[in-house]
SEDREN-764012 format. One record per residue (C-alpha): residue number from 1; x, y, z. Coordinates in nm, 2 decimals. Each point is the difference from the previous one (the first is absolute). Layout:
N
<site i="NUM" east="X" north="Y" up="Z"/>
...
This chain:
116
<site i="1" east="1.54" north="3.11" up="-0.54"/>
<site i="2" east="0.03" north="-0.33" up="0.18"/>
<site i="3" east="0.33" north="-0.03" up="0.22"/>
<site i="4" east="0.19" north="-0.27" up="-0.27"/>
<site i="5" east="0.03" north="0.31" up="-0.22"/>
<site i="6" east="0.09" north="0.27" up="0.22"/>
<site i="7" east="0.26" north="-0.26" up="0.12"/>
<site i="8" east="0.13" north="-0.06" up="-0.36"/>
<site i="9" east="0.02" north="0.38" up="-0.05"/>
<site i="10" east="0.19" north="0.08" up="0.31"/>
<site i="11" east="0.21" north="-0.28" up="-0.14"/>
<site i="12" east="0.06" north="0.18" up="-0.27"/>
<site i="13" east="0.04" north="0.30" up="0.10"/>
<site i="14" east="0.29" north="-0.07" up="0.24"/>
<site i="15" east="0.15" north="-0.28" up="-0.20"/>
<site i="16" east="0.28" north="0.21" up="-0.11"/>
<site i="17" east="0.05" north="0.24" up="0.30"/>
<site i="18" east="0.34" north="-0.04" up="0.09"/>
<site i="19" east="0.04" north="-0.13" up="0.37"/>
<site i="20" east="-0.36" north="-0.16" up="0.01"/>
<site i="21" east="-0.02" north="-0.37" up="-0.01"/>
<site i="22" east="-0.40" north="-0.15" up="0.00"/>
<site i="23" east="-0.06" north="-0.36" up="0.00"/>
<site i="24" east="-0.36" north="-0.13" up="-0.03"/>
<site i="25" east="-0.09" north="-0.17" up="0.31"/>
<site i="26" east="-0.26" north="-0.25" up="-0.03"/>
<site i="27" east="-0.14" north="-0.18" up="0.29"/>
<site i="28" east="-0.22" north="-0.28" up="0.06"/>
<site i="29" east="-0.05" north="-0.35" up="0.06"/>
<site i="30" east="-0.11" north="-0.32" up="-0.23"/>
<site i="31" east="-0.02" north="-0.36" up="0.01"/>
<site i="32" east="0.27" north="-0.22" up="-0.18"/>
<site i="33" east="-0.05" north="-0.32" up="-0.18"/>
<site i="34" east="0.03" north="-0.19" up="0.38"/>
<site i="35" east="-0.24" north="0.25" up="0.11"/>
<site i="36" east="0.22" north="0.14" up="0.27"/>
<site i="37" east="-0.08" north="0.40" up="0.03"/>
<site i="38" east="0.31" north="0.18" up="-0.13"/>
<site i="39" east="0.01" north="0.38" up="0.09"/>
<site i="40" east="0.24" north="0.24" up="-0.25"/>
<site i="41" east="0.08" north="0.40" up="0.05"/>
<site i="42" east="0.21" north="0.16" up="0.25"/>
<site i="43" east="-0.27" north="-0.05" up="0.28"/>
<site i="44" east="-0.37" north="0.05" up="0.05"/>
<site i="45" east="-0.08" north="0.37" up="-0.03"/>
<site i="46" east="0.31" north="0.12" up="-0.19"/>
<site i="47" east="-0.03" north="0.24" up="-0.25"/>
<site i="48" east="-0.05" north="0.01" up="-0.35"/>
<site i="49" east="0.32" north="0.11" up="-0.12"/>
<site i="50" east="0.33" north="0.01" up="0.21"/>
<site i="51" east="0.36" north="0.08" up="-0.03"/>
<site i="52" east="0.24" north="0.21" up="0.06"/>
<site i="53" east="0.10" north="0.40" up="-0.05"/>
<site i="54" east="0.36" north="0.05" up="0.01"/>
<site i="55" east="0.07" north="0.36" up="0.18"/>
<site i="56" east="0.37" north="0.19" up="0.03"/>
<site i="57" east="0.05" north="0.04" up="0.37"/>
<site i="58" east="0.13" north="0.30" up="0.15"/>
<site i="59" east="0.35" north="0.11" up="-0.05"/>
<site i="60" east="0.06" north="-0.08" up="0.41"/>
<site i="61" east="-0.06" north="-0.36" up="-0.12"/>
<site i="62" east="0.26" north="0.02" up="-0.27"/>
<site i="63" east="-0.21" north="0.03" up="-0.28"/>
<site i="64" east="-0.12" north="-0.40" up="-0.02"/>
<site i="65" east="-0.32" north="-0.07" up="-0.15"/>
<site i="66" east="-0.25" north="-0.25" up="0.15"/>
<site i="67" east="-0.33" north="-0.16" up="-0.12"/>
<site i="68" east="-0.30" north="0.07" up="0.21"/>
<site i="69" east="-0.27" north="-0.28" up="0.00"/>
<site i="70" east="-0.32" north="0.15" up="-0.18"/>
<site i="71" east="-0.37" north="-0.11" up="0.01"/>
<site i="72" east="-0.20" north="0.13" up="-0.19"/>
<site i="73" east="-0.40" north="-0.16" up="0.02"/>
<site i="74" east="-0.23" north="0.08" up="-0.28"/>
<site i="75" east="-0.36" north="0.07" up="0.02"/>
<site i="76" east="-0.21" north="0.17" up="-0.27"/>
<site i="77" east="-0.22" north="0.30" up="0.17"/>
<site i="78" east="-0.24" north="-0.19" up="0.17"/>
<site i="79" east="0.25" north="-0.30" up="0.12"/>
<site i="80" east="0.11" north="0.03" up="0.36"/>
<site i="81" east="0.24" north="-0.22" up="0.16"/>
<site i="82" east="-0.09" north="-0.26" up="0.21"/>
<site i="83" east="0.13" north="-0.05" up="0.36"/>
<site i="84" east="0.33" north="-0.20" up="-0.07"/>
<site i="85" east="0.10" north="0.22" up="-0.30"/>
<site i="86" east="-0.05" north="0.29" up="0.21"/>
<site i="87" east="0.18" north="-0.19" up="0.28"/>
<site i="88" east="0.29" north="-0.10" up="-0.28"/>
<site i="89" east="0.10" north="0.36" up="-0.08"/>
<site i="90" east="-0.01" north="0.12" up="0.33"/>
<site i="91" east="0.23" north="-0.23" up="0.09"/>
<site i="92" east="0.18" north="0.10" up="-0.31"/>
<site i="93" east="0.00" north="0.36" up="0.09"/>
<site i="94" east="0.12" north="-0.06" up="0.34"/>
<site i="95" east="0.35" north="-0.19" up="-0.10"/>
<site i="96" east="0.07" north="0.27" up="-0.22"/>
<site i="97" east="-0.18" north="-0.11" up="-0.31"/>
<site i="98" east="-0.16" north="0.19" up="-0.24"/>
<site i="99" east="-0.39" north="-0.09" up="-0.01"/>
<site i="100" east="-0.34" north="0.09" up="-0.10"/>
<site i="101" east="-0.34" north="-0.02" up="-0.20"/>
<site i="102" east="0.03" north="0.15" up="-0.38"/>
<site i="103" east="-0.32" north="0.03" up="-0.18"/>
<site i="104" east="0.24" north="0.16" up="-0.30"/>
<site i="105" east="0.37" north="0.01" up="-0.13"/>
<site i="106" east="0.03" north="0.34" up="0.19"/>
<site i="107" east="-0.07" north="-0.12" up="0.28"/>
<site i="108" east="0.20" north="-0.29" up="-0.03"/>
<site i="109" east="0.27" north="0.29" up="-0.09"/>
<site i="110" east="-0.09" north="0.18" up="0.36"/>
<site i="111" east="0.03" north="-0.33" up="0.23"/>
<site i="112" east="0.38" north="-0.09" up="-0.16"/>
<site i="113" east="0.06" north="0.36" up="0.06"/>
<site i="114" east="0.06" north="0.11" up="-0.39"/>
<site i="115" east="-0.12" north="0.26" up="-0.16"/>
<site i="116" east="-0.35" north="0.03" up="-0.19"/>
């Protein structure tokens, strides 16, 4: 399967998941008509698909719910990241993101921490 489907059907599949916002995050760079170089997408090596999962905190915290930044990189099961994705959702993970590679919709279930 190439990774433009397995990214449509993790799209799909957590479309409706309440608490789980995806956007599609395309990245790149093309020439406009002046032919100055215009670069779009959140930044080079970003993932695929990122958003937010909304979590209850703990009662200690009065019960508020956050979003948590999530990242979620898609690669079909021979795909591996390349040095700046890997970079990307490392730094991700660090800040207190949610991040990682899914090769299916269960395993973009696993990285936002839902169930499969």
């Amino acid at each position: 399967m190439i990774e433009t489907e397995i990214l449509q059907n993790i799209r799909l599949a957590l479309g409706t998941t309440p608490g789980v916002t995806l956007w599609r995050n395309n990245t790149g760079a093309l020439q406009d008509t002046t032919g100055r170089l215009v670069r779009y997408g959140l930044c080079e090596g970003s993932a695929d698909l990122i958003g937010l999962r909304t979590i209850t905190v703990t009662p200690d915290m009065v019960g508020q719910q956050v979003a948590i930044f999530a990242a979620v990189e898609v690669k079909n099961e021979r795909g591996r990241p390349t040095d700046k994705q890997v970079n990307f959702l490392q730094h991700v993970r660090t800040a207190g993101g949610l991040a990682g590679v899914a090769r299916s919709p269960e395993q973009a279930r696993l990285i936002l921490g839902l169930p499969t």
